[in-house]
C-alpha positions as CSV (number, residue, x, y, z in Angstrom):
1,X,100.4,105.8,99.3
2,X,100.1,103.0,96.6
3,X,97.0,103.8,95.1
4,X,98.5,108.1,94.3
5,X,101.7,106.6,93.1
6,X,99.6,104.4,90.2
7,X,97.6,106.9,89.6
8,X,100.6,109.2,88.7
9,X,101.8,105.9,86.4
10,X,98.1,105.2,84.9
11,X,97.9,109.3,84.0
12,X,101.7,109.1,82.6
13,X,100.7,106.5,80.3
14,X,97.6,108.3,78.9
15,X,99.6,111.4,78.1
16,X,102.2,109.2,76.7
17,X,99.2,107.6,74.7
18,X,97.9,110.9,73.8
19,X,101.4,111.8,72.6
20,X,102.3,109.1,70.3
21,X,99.0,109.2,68.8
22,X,98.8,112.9,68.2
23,X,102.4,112.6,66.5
24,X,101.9,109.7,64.4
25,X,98.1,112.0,63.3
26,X,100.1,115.1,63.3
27,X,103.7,114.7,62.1
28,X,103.2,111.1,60.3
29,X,100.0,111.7,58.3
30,X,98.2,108.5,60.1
31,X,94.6,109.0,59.9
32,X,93.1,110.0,63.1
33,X,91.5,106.8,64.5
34,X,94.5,104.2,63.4
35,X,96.5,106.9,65.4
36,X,94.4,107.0,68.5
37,X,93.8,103.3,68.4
38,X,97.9,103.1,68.8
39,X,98.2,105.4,71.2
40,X,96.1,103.5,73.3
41,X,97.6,100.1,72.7
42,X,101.3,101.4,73.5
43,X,100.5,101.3,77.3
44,X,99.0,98.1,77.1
45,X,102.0,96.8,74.8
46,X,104.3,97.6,77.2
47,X,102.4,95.8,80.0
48,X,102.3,92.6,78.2
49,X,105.9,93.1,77.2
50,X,107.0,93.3,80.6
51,X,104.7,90.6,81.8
52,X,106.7,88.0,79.2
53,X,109.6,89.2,80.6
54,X,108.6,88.3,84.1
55,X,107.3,84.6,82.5
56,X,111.0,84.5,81.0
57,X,113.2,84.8,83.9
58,X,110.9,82.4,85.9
59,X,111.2,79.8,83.0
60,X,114.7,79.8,83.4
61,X,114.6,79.7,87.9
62,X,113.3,76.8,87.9
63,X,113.2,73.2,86.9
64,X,111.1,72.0,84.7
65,X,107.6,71.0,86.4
66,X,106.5,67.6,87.7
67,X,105.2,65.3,84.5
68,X,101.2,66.6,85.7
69,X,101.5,70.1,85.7
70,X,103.6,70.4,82.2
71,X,101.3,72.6,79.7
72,X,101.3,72.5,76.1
73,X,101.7,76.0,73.7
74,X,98.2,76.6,73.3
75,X,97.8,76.9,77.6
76,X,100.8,78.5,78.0
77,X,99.6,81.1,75.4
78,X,96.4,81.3,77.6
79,X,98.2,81.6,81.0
80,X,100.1,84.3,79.9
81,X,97.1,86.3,78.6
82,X,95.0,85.6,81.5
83,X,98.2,87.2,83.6
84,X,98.2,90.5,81.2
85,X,94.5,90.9,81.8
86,X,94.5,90.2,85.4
87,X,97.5,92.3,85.9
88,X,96.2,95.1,83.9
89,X,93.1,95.4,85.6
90,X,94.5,95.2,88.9
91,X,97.3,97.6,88.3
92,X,95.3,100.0,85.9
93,X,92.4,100.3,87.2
94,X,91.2,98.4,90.8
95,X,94.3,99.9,93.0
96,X,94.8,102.6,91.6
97,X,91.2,104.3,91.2
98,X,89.1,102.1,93.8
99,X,91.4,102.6,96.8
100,X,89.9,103.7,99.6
101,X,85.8,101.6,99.1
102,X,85.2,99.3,101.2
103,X,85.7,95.5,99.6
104,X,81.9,93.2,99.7
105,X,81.8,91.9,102.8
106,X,83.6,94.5,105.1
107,X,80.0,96.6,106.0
108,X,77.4,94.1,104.5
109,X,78.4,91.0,106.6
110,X,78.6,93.0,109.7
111,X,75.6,91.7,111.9
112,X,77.1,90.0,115.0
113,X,76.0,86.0,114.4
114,X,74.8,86.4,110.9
115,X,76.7,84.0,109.4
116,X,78.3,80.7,110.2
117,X,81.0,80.7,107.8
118,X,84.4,81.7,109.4
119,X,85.4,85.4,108.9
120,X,88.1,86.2,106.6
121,X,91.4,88.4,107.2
122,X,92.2,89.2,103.4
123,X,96.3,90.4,103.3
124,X,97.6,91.0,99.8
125,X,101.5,91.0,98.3
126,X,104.0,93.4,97.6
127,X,103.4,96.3,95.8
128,X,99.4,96.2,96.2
129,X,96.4,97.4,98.0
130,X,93.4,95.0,99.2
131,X,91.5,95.8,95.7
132,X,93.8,93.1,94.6
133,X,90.7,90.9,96.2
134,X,87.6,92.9,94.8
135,X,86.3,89.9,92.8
136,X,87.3,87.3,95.7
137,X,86.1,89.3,98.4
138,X,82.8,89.5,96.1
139,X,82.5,85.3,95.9
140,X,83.5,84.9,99.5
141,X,80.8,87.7,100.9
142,X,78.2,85.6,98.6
143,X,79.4,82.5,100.3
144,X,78.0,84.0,103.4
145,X,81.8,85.1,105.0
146,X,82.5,88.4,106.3
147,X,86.0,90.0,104.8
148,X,88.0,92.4,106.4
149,X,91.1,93.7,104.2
150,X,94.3,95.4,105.3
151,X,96.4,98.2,103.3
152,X,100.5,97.1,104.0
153,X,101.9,100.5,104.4
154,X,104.7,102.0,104.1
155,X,104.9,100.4,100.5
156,X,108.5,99.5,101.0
157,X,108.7,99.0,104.4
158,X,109.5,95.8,106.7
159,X,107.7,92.8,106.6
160,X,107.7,92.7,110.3
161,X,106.2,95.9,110.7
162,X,103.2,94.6,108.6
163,X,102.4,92.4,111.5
164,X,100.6,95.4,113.6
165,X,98.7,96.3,110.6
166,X,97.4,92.4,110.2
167,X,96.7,92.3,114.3
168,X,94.8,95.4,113.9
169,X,92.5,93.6,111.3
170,X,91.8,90.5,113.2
171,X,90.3,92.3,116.1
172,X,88.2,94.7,114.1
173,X,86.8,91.7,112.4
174,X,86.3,89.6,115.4
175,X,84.5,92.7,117.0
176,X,82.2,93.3,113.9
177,X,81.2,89.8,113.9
178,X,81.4,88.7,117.2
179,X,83.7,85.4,116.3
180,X,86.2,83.6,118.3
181,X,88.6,83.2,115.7
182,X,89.6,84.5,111.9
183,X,90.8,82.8,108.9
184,X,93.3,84.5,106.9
185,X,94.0,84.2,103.0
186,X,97.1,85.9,101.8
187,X,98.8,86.3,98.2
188,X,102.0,86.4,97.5
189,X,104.1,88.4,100.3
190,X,100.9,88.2,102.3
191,X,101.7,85.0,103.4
192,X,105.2,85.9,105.0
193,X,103.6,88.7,106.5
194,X,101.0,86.6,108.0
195,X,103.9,84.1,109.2
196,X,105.8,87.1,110.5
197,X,102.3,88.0,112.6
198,X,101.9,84.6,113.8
199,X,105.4,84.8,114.8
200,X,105.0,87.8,117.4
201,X,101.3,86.9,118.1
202,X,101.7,82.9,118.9
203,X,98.0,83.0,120.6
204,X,96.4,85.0,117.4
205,X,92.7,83.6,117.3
206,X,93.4,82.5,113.6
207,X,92.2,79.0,113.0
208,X,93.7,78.3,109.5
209,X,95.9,80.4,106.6
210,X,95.5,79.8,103.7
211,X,98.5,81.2,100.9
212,X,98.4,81.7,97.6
213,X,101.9,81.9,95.7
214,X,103.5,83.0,98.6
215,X,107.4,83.0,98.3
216,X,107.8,80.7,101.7
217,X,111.4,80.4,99.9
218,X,112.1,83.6,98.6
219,X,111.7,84.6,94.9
220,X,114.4,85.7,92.1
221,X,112.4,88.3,91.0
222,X,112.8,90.1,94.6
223,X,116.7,91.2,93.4
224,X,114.9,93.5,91.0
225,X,112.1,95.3,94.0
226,X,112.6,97.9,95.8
227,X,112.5,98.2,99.6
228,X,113.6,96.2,102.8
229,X,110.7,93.8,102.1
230,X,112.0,93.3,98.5
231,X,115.7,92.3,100.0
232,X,113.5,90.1,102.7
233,X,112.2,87.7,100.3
234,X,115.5,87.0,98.6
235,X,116.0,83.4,98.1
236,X,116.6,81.9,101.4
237,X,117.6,85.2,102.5
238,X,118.5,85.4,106.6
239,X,115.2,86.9,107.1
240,X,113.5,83.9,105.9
241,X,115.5,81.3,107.4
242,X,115.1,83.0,110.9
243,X,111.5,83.2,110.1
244,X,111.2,79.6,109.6
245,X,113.4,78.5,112.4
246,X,110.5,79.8,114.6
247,X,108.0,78.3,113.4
248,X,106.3,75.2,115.3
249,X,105.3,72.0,113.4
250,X,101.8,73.0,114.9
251,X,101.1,76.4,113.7
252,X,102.2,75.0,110.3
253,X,99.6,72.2,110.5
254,X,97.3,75.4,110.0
255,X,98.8,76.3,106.7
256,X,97.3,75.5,103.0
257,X,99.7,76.5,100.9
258,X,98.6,76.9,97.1
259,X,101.1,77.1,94.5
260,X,101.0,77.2,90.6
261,X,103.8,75.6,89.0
262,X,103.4,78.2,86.0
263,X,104.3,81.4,88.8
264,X,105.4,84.2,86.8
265,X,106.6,85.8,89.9
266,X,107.5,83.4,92.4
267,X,110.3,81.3,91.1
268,X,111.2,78.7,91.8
269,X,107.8,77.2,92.6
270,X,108.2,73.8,93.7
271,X,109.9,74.7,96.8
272,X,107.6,77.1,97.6
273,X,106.4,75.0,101.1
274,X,106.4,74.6,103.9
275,X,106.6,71.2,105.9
276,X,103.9,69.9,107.5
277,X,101.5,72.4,105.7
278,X,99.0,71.1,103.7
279,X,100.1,72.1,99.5
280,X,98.0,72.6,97.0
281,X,99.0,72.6,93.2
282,X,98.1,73.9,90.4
283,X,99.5,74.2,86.7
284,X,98.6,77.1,83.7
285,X,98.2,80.2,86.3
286,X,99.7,83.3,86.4
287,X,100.8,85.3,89.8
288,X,98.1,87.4,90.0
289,X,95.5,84.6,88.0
290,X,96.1,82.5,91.4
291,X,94.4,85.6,93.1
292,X,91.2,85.6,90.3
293,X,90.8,82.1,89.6
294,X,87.5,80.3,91.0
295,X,89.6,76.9,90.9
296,X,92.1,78.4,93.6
297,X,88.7,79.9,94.8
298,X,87.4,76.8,95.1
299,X,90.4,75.6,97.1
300,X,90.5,77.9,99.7
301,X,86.8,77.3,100.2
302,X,88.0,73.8,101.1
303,X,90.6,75.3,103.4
304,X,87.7,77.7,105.0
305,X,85.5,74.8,105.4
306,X,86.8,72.5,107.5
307,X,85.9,72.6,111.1
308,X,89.8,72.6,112.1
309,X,89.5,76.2,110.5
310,X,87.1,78.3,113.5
311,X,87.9,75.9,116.2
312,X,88.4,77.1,119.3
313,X,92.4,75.8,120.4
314,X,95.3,78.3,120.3
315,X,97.5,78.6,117.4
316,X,100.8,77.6,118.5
């Protein structure tokens, strides 16, 4: 399970902390507090390190951005610290110590009729639990929608065999709330699980998807995961291609896709798409950012809104 194996990574890192700063007190005369206070940062050092590292290599996978979405120093230097912060508190502390609560709006939202807003399936990326979403489930609940989130286990597993995991969701959200049809909003490898769902459930009562820096293409960064889903999201890998070859100009009509041209893990961006989906773009946000952000919140509330969204015809 995800959340044990960052737990074991979080507690490896504190005793690695604990260790550097009781050798700098101990064996290199550092006063106690400068000591601890670098112990603690080394963890975090390493995080950001390996965050500019991911910023690097998509720098240098792509072309440079259209003439609207090019950022100055001063936002790039802000993107990339909003990504360290994002990242560190999703992979420090929500998935690894919150797995297992429930996300707001998975019990409170549960009165059949209680709300008009459509019902939202939430289906996060690789590598990641649904408290990933904590802070948008949170803004979506408020907006009166009732969430229900999905765990993608095996960790490493097939992106196909997510599918029965997504099903599952939908009708335990339509049967809390008594809805004829779902939305879903999916991050990252999310989105081609939610295509891969669509695929082998055509008449899925899910009225719209919305994406957020999904790799519809494939990513560079997937030669250096782990896992048959890893190899799946190779760029324009056979998996992908047979994905999109079975995909109707309809169902696709259903898609928002929302990108940021400043990914630092899906790269390259601009081809992130998918045609005759609707695109959404964005400049100065980081991977996980695009998952925290209330501008790509805002959005998806755009998506969620329009009546197209819990309408009552088939997706085909």
């Amino acid at each position: 399970m995800l959340s044990r194996l960052l737990r074991t990574i979080v507690t490896a890192e504190l005793l690695g902390a604990a260790a550097i700063a009781g050798w700098l007190a101990a064996g290199r005369d550092w006063d106690p507090a400068s000591a601890l206070l670098v112990g603690i940062a080394t963890p975090f050092g390493v995080h950001a390190v390996i965050i500019a590292l991911q910023f690097g290599i998509a720098r240098f996978a792509r072309s440079p951005p259209p003439a609207a979405h090019r950022i100055g120093l001063p936002r790039a230097v802000a993107t990339y610290l909003r990504e360290v912060f994002d990242s560190f508190r999703v992979y420090q502390w929500a998935q690894p110590w919150l797995a297992g609560r429930a996300l707001p709006g998975e019990q409170d939202l549960d009165a059949k009729g209680s709300s008009a807003a459509v019902p939202v399936v939430l289906v996060h990326g690789y590598f990641c639990n649904r408290q990933v979403w904590r802070p948008f489930a949170r803004w979506l609940a408020a907006r009166g929608h009732a969430v229900q989130g999905v765990d993608l286990e095996p960790v490493f597993g097939s992106i196909d065999a997510y599918a029965a995991q997504v099903d599952d969701a939908v009708r335990r959200l339509r049967a809390r709330t008594g809805a004829q049809r779902v939305a879903i909003v999916a991050h990252s490898m999310g989105g081609l699980v939610t295509r891969a769902y669509l695929r082998t459930h055509p008449d899925a009562p899910v009225g719209c998807v919305v994406t957020l820096g999904t790799p519809h293409r494939g990513t560079v960064h997937a030669r250096f995961g782990q896992g048959e889903n890893a190899m799946q999201m190779r760029p324009d890998s056979p998996w992908l291609r047979e994905l999109a070859a079975s995909e109707s100009a309809a169902l696709r009509g259903r898609f928002t896709i929302v990108l940021s041209h400043h990914d630092n893990i899906v790269a390259p961006q601009a081809v992130q798409t998918l045609p005759g989906a609707r695109v959404v773009e964005f400049s100065g946000l980081g991977h996980l950012t695009l998952a925290t952000h209330r501008s790509v919140w805002q959005a998806v509330a755009e998506a969620l809104d329009d009546p197209r969204c819990a309408g009552n015809s088939a997706v085909r």
